[in-house]
C-alpha positions in Angstrom: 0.0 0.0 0.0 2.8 2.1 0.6 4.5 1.8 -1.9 1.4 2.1 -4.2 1.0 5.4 -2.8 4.9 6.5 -3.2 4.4 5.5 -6.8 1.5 7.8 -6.8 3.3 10.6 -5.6 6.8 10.6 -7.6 4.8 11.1 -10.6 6.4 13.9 -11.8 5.2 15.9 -14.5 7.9 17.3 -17.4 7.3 19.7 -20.3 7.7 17.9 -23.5 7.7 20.5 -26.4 5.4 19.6 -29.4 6.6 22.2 -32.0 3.5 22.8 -34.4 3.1 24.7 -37.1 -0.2 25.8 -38.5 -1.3 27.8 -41.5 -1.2 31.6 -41.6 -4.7 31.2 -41.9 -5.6 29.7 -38.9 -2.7 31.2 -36.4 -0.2 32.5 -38.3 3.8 30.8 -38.7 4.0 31.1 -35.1 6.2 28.7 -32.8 3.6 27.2 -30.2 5.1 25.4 -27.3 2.5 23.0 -25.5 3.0 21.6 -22.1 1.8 18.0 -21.3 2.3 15.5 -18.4 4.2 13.2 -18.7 4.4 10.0 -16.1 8.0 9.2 -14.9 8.5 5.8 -16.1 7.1 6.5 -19.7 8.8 7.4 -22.8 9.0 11.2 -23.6 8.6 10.7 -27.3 5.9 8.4 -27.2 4.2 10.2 -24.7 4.4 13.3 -27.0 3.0 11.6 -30.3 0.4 10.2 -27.6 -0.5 13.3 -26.6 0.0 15.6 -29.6 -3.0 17.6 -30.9 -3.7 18.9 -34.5 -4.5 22.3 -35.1 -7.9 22.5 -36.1 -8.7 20.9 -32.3 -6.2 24.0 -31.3 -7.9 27.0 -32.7 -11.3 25.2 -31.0 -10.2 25.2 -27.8 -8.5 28.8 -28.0 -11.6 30.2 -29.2 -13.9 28.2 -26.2 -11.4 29.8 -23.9 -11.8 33.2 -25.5 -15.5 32.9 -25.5 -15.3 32.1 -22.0 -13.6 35.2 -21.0 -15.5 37.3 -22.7 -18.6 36.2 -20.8 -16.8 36.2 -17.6 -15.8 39.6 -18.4 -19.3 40.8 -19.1 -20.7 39.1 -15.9 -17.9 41.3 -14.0 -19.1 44.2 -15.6 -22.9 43.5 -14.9 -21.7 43.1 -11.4 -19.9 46.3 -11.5 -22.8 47.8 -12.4 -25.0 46.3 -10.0 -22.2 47.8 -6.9 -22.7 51.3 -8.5 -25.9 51.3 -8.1 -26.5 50.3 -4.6 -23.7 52.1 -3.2 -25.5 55.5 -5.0 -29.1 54.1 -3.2 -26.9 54.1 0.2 -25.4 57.0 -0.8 -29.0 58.8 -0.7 -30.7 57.1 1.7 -27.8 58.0 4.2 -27.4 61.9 3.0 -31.5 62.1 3.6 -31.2 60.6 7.1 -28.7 63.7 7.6 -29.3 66.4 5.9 -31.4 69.3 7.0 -34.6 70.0 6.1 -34.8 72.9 3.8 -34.1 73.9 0.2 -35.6 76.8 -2.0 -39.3 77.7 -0.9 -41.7 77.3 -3.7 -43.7 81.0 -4.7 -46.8 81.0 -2.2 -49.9 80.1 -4.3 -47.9 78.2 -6.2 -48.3 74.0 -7.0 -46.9 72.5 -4.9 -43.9 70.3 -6.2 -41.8 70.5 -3.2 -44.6 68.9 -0.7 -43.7 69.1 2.7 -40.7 69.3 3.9 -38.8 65.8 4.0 -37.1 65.4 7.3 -35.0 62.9 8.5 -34.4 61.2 11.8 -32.1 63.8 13.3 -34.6 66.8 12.3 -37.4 65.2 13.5 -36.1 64.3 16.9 -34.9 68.0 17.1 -38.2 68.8 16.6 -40.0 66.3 19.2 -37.6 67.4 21.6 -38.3 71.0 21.2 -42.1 69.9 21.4 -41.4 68.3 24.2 -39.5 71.4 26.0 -42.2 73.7 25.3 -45.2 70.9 26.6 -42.7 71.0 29.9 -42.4 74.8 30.2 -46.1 75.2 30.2 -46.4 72.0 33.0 -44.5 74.2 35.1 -46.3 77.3 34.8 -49.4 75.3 35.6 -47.8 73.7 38.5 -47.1 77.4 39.9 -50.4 78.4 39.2 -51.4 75.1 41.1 -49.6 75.7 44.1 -51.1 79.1 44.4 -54.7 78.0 44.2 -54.2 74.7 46.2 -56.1 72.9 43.2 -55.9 69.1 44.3 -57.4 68.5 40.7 -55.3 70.6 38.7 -52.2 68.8 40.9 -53.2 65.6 39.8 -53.7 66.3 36.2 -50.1 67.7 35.8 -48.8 64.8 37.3 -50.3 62.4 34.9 -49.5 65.1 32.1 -45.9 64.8 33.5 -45.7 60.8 33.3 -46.8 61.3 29.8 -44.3 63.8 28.7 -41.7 61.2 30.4 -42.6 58.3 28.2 -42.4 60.5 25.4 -38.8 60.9 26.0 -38.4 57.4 26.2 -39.8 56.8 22.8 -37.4 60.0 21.3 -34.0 58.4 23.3 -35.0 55.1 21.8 -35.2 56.2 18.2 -31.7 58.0 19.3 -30.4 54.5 20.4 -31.8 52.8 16.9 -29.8 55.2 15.0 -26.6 55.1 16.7 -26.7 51.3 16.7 -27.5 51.5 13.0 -31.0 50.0 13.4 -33.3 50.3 10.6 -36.1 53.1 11.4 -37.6 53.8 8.2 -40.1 51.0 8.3 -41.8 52.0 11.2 -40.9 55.5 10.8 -44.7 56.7 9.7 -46.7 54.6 12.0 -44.1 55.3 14.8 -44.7 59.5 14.1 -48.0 59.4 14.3 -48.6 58.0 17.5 -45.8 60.2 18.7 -48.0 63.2 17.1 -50.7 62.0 18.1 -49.6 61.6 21.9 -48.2 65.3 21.6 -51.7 66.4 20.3 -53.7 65.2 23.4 -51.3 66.2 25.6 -52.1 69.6 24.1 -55.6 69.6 24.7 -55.5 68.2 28.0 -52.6 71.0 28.7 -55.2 73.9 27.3 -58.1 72.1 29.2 -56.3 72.7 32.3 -54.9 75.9 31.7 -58.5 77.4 31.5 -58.0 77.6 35.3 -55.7 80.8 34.2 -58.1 81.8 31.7 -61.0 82.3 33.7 -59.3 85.3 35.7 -58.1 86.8 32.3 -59.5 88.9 29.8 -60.4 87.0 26.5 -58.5 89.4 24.2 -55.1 89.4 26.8 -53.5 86.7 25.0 -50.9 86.0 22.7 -50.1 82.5 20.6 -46.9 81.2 20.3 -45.8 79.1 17.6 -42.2 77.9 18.8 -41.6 75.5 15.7 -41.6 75.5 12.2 -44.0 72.8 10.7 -46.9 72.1 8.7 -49.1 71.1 11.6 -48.9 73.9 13.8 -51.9 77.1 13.1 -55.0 78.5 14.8 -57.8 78.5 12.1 -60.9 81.6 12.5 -64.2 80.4 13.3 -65.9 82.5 10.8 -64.7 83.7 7.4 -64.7 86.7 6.1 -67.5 89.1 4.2 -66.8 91.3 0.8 -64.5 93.9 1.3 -63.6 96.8 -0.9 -61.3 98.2 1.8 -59.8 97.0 4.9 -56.9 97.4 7.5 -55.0 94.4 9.0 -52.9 95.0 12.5 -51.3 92.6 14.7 -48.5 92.8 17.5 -45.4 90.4 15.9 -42.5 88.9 18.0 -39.5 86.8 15.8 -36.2 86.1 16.0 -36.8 83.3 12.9 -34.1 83.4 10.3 -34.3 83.1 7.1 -37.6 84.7 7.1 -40.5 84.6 9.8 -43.1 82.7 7.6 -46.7 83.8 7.2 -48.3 85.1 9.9 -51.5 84.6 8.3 -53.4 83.6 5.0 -56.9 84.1 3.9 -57.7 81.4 1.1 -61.3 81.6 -0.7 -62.7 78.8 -3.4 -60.5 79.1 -6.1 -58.0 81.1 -5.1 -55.6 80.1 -1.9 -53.9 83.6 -2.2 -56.5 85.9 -1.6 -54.7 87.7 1.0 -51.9 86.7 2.7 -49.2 88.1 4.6 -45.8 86.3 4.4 -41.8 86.8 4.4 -39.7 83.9 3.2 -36.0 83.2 2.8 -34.0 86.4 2.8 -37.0 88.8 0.8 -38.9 91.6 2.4 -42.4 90.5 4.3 -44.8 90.8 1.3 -48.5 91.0 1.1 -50.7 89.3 -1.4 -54.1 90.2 -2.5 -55.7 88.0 -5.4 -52.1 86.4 -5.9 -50.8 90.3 -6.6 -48.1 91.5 -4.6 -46.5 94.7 -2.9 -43.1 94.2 -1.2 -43.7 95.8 2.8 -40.6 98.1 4.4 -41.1 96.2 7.5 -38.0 94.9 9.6 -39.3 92.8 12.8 -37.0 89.5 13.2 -35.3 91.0 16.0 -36.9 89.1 18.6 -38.9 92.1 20.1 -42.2 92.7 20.0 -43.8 95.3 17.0 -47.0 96.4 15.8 -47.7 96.4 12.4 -50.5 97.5 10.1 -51.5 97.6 6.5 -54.1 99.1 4.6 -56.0 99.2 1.2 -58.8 100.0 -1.2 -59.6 98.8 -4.5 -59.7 102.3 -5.9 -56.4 102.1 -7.9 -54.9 99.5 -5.2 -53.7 101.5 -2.4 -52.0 100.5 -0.2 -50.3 101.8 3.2 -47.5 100.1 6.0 -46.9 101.2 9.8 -44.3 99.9 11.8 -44.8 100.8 15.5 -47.1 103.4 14.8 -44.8 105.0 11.8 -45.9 105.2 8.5 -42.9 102.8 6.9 -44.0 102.8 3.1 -47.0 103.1 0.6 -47.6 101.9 -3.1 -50.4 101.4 -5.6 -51.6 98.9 -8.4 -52.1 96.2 -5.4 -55.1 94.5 -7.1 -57.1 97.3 -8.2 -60.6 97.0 -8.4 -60.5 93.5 -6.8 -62.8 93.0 -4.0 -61.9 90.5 -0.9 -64.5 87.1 -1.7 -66.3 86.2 1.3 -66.8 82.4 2.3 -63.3 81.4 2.5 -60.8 80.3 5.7 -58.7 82.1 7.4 -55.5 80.6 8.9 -52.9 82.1 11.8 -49.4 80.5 11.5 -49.5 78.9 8.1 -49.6 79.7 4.3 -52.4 78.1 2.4 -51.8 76.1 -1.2 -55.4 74.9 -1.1 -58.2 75.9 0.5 -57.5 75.1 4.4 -54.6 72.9 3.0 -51.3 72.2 1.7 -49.5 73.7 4.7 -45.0 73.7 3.7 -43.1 74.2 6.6 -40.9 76.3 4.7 -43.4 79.0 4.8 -44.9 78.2 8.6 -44.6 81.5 11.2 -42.4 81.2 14.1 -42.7 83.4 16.9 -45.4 84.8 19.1 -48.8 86.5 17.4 -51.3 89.2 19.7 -54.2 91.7 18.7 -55.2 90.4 15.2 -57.9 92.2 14.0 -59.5 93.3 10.8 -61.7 96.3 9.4 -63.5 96.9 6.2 -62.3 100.3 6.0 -58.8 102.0 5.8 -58.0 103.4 9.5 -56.7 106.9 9.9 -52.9 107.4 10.6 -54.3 108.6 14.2 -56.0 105.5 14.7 -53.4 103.1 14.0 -50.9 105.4 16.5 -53.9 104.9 19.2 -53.1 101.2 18.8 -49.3 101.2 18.5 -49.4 102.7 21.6 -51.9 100.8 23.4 -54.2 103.8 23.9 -57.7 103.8 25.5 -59.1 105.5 22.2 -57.6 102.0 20.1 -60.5 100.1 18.3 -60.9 96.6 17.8 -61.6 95.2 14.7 -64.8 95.3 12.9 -64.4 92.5 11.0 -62.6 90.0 13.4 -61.4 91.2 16.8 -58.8 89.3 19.1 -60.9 86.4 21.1 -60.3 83.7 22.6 -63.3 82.1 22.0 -62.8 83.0 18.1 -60.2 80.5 17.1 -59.1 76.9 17.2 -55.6 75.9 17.8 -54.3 72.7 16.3 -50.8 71.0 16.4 -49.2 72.1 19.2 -49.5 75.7 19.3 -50.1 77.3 22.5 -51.7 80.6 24.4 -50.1 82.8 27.0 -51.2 85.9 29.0 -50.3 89.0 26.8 -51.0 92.6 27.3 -49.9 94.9 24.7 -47.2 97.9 25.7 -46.6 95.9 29.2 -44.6 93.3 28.0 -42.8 94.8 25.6 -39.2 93.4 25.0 
């Protein structure tokens, strides 16, 4: 057996050379030289008329093995191609989990082609977390209104509030955890958001329920709204429209330090057209006001983070129209939809820009800061008039058309009221 298996082994294998010729046809005159095995106790030359080949069985097997290549070669290319195209799918899916929300803002009015805003998991936890900061903020202002009134109802109620607010930061350091680890997210990304949102929304309503404890010793116009992010889900909406105007004034106490841009304070939307008078300033252009989807640029400057009254007025005759800052006469201009009237029966929305009729909010265009005294006339107010309210006289008027109430909006999405009294808190 042994010596079976040393025969076995000492075979050795030598390199007999067959010279061949072949036609120029086939290879060309060419010297080939063509390895073989040979076993150790056999004759070379017999071996190599044994094992010689012609050419014709030559050129066969050259051209199988070229074929050969060639399809391994385009395999490796399909393959190559196949890499390319994953790694530039990773490539995306990776730069939209970090990049900030933004990009250019569509015109307002506009279709929409941008939708809203994609955001990915590190914007959206930003945003939670300042949602949740804000929700806590108001807990402890209730809390100290709580301990003054000994309220053993409203104390039990913030506690549960509180508990809430805790598991909500559960859920946010978890989805932190997932994405450090590398976890995939994105499948339960939408589900997971909205019971996140709508957690955040009922703890806004219970939050407002219990802070009509404070409301009931307040005046129902000393009250401002604060909208402390920017999203599409965040606006107070009127609780009656609007009637035919041929004139009117609009004035409202502003407070933004919002950059680029403090959004739209508010949009009036009517059937058929969403821009029937707005009130916006986006990205690094002057505040702007629309009427029928024309527009006048406004001197106004107010992202300063203090607080400013501002007013605008106009008439169809020839499309006047007039801008106060603080009281001050600012700017004026004509040609500002001449001739138009305001159309009744539409929806008018605090906080948000309107692309369809009490829709198609972008949180590119969403206000950020704190709103107070909205109020509207049909009729162009006196330069007196608007100073009377600037300066928080007893002559100022309230709105004939809509006048700051409580009771006159609904607040959705996480926006909130505080006490406000104009020319006491100022700055």
């Amino acid at each position: 057996m042994q010596a079976t298996r040393m025969g076995i082994c000492w075979r050795l294998f030598l390199c007999s050379c067959l010279f061949l010729e072949s036609s120029s046809q086939d290879f060309g005159a060419q010297t080939q030289f063509i390895c073989t095995s040979v076993p150790k106790d056999m004759d070379i030359c017999a071996a190599t008329l044994q094992n010689s080949v012609t050419g014709d069985d030559l050129k066969t097997t050259v051209m199988q093995l070229r074929e050969t290549v060639l399809q391994q070669k385009e395999t490796i290319m399909n393959q190559k191609e196949t890499i390319r195209e994953l790694t530039s799918k990773l490539s995306r899916c990776e730069s939209q989990s970090s990049a900030e929300p933004g990009g250019r803002r569509k015109e307002p009015g506009s279709k929409n082609t941008m939708g809203d805003v994609s955001r990915g998991p590190a914007d959206t936890l930003a945003q939670l977390s300042q949602t949740l900061q804000s929700l806590k903020q108001r807990l402890e202002n209730l809390e100290q209104f709580s301990r003054s009134n000994n309220s053993v109802q409203a104390n039990s109620l913030k506690d549960l509030l509180q508990s809430k607010i805790d598991d909500l930061e559960k859920q946010v350091l978890s989805r932190v955890n997932n994405i450090e680890e590398g976890k995939p997210t994105l499948r339960n990304e939408t589900e997971q958001r909205g019971r996140v949102e709508s957690t955040l929304t009922s703890l806004h309503q219970r939050i407002t329920d219990l802070e009509k404890g404070q409301r009931d010793n307040r005046p129902l116009d000393k009250f401002q709204l604060t909208f402390p992010l920017r999203t599409n889900y965040m606006y107070a909406k009127v609780k009656k429209s609007l009637p035919e105007m041929y004139a009117l004034t609009v004035c409202m106490w502003l407070k933004s330090n919002a950059s680029p841009g403090v959004g739209t304070p508010f949009s009036y939307a009517v059937p058929g057209q969403a821009n029937e008078l707005v009130l916006i300033e986006w990205g690094n252009n002057a505040m702007e006001i629309l009427i029928n989807d024309k527009v006048a640029k406004l001197p106004f400057i107010i992202n300063d983070g203090k607080w400013h009254h501002i007013c605008v007025t106009w008439t169809t005759r020839d499309g006047v129209w007039e801008a106060f800052q603080d009281g001050v006469k600012r700017g004026s201009g004509e040609n500002l939809a001449p001739y138009h009237p305001i159309k009744p029966h539409g929806l008018l929305i605090l906080g948000q820009e309107q692309d369809t009729l009490g829709g198609g909010y972008d949180a590119t265009q969403a206000f950020v800061g704190d709103l107070a005294n909205f109020h509207i006339w049909d009729r162009k107010l006196s330069v007196g008039e608007i100073y009377n309210l600037a300066t928080c006289s007893s002559k100022a008027q309230v709105g004939n058309v809509f006048a700051w109430m409580e009771t006159s909006l609904d607040i959705y999405g996480g926006a909130s009221k505080w006490t406000f009294e104009a020319c006491r808190q100022l700055n």
